[in-house]
C-alpha positions as CSV (number, residue, x, y, z in Angstrom):
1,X,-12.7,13.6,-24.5
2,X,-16.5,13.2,-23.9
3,X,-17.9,11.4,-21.3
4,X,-14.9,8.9,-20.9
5,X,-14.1,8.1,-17.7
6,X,-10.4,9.5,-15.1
7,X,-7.4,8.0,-16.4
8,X,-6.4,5.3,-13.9
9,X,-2.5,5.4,-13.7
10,X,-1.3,8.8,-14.1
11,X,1.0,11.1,-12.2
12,X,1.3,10.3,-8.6
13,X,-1.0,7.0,-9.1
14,X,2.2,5.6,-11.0
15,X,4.5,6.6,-8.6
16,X,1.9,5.1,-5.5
17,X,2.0,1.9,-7.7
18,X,5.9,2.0,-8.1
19,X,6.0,2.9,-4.0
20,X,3.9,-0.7,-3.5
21,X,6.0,-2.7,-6.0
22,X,9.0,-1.6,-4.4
23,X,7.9,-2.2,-1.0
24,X,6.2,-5.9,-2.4
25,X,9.6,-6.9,-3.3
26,X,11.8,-5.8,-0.4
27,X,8.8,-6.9,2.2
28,X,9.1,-10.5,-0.1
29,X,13.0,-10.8,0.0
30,X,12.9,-10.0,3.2
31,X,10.2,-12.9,5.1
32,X,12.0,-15.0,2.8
33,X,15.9,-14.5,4.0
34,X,14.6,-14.7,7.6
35,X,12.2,-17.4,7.0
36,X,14.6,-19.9,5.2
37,X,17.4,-18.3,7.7
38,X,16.2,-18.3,11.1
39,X,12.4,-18.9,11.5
40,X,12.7,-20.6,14.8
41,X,14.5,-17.3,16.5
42,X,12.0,-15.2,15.8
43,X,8.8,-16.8,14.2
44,X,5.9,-14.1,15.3
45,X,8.4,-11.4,13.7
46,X,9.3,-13.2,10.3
47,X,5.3,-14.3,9.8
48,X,4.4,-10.6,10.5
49,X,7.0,-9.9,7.5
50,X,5.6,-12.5,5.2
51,X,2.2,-11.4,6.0
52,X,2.8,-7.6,5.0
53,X,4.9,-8.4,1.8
54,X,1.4,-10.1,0.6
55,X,-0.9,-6.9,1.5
56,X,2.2,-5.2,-0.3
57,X,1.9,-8.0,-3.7
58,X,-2.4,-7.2,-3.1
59,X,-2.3,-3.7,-2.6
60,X,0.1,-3.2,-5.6
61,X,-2.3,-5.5,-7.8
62,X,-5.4,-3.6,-6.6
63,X,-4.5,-0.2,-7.0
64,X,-3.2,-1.0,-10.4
65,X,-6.8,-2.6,-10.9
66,X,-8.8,-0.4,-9.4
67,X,-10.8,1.1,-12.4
68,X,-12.9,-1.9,-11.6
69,X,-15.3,-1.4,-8.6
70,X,-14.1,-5.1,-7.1
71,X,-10.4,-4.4,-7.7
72,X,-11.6,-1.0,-5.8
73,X,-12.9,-2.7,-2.9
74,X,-9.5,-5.2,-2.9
75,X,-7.5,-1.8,-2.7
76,X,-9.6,-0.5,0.5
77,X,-9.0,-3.9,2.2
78,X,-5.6,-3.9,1.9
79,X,-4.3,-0.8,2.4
80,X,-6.7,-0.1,5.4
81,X,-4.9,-3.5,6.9
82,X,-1.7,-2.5,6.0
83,X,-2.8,0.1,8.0
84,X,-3.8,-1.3,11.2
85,X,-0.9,-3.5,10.5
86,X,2.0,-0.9,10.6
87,X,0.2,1.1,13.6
88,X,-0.4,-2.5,15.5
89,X,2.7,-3.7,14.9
90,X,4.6,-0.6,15.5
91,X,3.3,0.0,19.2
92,X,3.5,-3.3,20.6
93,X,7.4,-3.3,19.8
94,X,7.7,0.2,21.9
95,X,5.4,-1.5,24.4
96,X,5.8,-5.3,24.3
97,X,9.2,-5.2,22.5
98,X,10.0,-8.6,23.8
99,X,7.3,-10.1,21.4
100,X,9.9,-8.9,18.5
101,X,13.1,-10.1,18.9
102,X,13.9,-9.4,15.3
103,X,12.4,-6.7,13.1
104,X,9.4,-6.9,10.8
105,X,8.4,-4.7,8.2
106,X,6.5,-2.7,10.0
107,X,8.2,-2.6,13.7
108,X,8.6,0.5,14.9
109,X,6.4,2.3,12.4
110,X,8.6,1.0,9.5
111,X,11.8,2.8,10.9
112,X,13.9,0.1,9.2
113,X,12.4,1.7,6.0
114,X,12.4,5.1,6.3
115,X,9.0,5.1,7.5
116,X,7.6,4.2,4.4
117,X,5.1,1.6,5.7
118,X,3.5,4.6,7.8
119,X,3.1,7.4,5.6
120,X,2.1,5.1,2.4
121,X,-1.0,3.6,3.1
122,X,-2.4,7.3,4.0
123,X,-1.0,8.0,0.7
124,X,-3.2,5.1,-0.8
125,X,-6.4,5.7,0.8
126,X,-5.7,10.0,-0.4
127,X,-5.7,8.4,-3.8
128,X,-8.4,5.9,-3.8
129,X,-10.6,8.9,-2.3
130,X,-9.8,11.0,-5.2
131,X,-10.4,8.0,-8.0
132,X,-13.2,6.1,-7.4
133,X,-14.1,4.2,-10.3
134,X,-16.8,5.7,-12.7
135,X,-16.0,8.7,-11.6
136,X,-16.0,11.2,-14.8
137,X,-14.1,13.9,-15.7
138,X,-15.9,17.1,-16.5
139,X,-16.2,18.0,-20.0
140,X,-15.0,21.5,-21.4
141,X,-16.6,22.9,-23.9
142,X,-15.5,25.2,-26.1
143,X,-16.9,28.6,-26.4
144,X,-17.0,31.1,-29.3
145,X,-16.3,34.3,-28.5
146,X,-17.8,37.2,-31.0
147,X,-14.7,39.3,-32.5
C-alpha cells in the first residue's frame, strides 16, 4: 500500500456516519410532525428542530465526503454548530425554559435522545482531528532478516 492515502470510512468513521444518518432522520421526522402539527404552539422550538435535522442531513454528507479538503471544511462547520447548537439550546431551556414550550432536538442537552446530540459532535470533531484529508499512512517495509 505505498503512498496511498487513510481510508476514509472505516471502523468507527462508519459507525459516526450511521450515528448522523440516524439522528438526520429522526431530527427530520421530527420538525416535520410538529411543524405540519402544531407550528403555531410552539414555533421557536419546532424551527430549532428543523434547523438541527439540516446540520444533521450536512454533517452526515460532509463527513461521508470529507476526503475532500472542502467537504472537510463543510464537516468543521457543522458539527462545531451542532455544537454550539445543543449547548445553546440546552441551557436556555434550564434557564429560560419558557422560551420552549415544546421540546427540540437538542433541549436539555438532547435528553429526549439519550443525549446523543451532546456527546456526538465531540465524537465528530475526535474523528475529523484524526483524518484530515491528505493525510498518509505510513509505509512498512519489509525487512530481511539473515538466518
Amino acid at each position: 500500500m505505498s503512498s496511498s492515502a487513510r481510508p476514509r470510512m472505516t471502523g468507527i468513521g462508519r459507525v459516526l456516519v450511521i450515528v448522523y444518518a440516524i439522528m438526520a432522520l429522526a431530527a427530520t421526522g421530527r420538525s416535520f410532525v410538529q411543524i405540519v402539527r402544531a407550528f403555531d404552539e410552539a414555533p421557536l422550538a419546532y424551527t430549532l428542530s428543523a434547523l438541527a435535522a439540516g446540520v444533521y442531513i450536512l454533517a452526515t454528507l460532509a463527513l461521508v465526503f470529507a476526503g475532500s479538503p472542502r467537504w472537510y471544511r463543510v464537516a468543521w462547520i457543522a458539527i462545531v454548530f451542532e455544537l454550539v447548537g445543543v449547548l445553546v439550546v440546552g441551557t436556555l431551556t434550564f434557564v429560560l425554559p419558557e422560551l420552549f414550550a415544546h421540546q427540540t432536538v437538542w433541549s436539555w442537552f438532547g435528553a429526549g435522545y439519550l443525549f446523543i446530540p451532546l456527546v456526538l459532535p465531540f465524537f465528530g470533531l475526535w474523528w475529523l482531528i484524526t483524518h484530515r484529508p491528505g493525510t498518509r499512512v505510513p509505509e512498512v517495509e519489509a525487512v530481511a532478516v539473515a538466518p
